[in-house]
N, CA, C and O of each residue as an XYZ file, in Angstrom:
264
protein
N       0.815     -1.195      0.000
C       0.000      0.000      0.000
C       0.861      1.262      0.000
O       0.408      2.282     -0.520
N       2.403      1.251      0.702
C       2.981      2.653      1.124
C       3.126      2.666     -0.358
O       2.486      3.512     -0.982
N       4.034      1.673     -1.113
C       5.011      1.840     -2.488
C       4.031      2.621     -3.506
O       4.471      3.451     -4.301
N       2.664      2.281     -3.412
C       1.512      2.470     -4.862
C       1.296      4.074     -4.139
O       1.097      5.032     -4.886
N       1.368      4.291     -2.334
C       1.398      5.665     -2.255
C       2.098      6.833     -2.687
O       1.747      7.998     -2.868
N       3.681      5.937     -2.860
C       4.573      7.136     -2.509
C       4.707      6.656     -4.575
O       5.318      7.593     -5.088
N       4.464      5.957     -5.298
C       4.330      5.787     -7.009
C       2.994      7.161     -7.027
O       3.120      8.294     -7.492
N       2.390      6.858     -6.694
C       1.021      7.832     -6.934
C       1.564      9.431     -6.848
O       1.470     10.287     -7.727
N       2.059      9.533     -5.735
C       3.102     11.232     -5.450
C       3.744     11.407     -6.619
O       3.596     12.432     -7.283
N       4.464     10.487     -6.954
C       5.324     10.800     -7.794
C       5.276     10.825     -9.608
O       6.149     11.007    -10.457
N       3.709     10.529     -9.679
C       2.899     10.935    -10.819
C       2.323     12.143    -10.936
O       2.176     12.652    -12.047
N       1.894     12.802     -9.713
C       1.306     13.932     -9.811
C       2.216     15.018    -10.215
O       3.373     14.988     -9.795
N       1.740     16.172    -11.142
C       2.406     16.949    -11.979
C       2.046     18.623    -11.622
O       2.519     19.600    -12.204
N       1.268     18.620    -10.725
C       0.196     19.779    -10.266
C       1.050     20.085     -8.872
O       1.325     19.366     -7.912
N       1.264     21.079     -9.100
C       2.116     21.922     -7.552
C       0.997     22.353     -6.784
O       1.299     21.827     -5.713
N       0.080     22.849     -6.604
C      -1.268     22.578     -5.800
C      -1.384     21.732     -5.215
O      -1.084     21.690     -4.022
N      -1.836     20.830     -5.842
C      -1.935     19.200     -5.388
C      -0.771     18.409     -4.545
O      -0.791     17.680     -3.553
N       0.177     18.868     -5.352
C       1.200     18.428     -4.330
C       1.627     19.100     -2.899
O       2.446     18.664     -2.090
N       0.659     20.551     -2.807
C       0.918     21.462     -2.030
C      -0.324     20.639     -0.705
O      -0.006     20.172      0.388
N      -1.391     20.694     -1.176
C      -2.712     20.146     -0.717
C      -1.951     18.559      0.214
O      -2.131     18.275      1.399
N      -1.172     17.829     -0.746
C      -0.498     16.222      0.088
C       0.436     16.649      1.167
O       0.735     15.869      2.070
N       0.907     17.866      1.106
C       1.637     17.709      2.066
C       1.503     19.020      3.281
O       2.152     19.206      4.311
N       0.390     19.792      2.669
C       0.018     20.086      3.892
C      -1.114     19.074      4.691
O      -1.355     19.375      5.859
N      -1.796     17.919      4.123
C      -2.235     17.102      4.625
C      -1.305     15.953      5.776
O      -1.498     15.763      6.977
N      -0.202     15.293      4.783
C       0.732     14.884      6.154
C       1.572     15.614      6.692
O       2.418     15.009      7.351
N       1.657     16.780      6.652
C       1.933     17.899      8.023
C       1.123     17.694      9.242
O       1.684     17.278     10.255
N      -0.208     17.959      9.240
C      -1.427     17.661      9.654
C      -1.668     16.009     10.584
O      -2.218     15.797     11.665
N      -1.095     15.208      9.760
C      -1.607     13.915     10.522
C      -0.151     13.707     11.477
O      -0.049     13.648     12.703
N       0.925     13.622     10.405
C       2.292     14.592     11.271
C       2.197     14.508     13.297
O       2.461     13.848     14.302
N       1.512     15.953     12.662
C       1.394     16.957     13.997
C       0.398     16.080     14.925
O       0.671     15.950     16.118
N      -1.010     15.347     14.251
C      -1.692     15.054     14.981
C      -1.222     13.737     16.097
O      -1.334     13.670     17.321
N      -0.580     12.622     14.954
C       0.067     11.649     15.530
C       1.017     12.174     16.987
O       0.700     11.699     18.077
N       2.143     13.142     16.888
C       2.790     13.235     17.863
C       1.970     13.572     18.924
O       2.108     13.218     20.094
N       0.943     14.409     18.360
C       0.234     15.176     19.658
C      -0.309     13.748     20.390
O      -0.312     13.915     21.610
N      -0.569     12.983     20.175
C      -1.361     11.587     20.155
C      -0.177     10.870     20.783
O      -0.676      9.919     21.386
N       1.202     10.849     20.952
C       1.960     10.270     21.151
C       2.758     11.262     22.943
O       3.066     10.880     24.072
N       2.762     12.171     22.437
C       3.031     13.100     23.968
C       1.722     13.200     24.853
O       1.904     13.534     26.024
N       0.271     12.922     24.389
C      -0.660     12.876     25.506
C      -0.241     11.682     26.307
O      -0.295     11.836     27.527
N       0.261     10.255     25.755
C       0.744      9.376     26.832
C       1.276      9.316     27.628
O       0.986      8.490     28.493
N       2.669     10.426     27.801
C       3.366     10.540     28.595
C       3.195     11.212     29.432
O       2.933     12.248     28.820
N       3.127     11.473     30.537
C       2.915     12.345     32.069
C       4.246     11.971     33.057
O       4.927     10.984     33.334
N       4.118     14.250     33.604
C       5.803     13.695     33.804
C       6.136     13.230     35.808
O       5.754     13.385     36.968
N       6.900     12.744     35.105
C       7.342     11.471     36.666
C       7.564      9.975     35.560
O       8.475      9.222     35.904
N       6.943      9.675     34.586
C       6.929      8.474     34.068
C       8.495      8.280     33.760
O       9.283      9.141     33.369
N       8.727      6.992     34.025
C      10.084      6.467     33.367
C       9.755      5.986     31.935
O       8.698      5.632     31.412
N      11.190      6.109     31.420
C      10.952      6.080     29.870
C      12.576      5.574     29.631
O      13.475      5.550     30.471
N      12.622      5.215     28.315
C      14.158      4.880     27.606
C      14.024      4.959     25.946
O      13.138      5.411     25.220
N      15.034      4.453     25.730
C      15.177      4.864     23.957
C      16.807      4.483     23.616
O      17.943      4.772     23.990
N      16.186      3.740     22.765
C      17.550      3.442     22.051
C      18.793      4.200     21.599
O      18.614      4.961     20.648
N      19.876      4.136     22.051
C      20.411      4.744     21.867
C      21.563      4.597     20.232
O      22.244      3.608     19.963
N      21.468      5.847     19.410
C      22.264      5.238     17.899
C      23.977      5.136     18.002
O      24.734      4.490     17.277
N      24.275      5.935     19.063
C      25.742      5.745     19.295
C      26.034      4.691     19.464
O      26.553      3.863     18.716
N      25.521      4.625     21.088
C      26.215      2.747     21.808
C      25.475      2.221     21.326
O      26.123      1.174     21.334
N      24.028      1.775     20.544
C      23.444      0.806     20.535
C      22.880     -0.008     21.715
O      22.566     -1.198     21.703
N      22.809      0.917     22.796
C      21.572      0.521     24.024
C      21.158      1.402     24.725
O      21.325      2.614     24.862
N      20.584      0.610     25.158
C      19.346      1.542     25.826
C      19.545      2.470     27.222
O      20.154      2.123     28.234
N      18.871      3.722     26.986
C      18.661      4.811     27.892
C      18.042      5.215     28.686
O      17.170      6.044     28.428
N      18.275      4.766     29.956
C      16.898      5.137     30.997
C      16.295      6.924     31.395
O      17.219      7.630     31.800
N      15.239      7.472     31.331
C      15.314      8.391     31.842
C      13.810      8.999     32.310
O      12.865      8.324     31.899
N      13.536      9.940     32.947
C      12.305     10.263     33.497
C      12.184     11.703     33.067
O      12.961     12.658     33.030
N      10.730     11.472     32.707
C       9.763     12.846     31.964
C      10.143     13.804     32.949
O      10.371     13.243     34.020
N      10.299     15.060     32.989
C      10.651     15.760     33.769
C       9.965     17.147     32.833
O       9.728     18.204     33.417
N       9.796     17.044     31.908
C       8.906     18.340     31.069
C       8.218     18.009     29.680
O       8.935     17.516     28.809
N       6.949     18.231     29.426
C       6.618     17.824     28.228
C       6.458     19.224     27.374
O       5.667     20.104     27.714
N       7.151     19.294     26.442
C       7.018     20.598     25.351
C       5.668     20.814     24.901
O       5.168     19.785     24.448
N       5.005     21.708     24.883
C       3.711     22.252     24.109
C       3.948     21.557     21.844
O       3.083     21.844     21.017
């Protein structure tokens, strides 16, 4: 489904349209994270992979950004 999405983008010839797709996933974008920082509340422990060492990072919410 992504490949026939991101083939389909790359047919369109209309700068509008292409303006219209991507202020649309701006939009879901923004909505997803917002959707992803309502989970967290701060005191929660949390971690994340780390790309340097390749393990993992313990740490606690201490501020959530607007």
């Amino acid at each position: 489904m992504l490949l026939n999405i991101v083939n389909d983008i790359y047919k369109i010839n209309d700068l509008d349209d292409l303006r219209a797709i991507t202020n649309a996933i701006r939009c879901r974008r923004t909505e997803l994270s917002n959707r992803l920082k309502s989970g967290f509340k701060v005191g929660d422990n949390v971690w994340f992979l780390s790309k340097t060492k390749n393990e993992k990072v313990y740490g606690v919410v201490y501020k959530i950004d607007k």
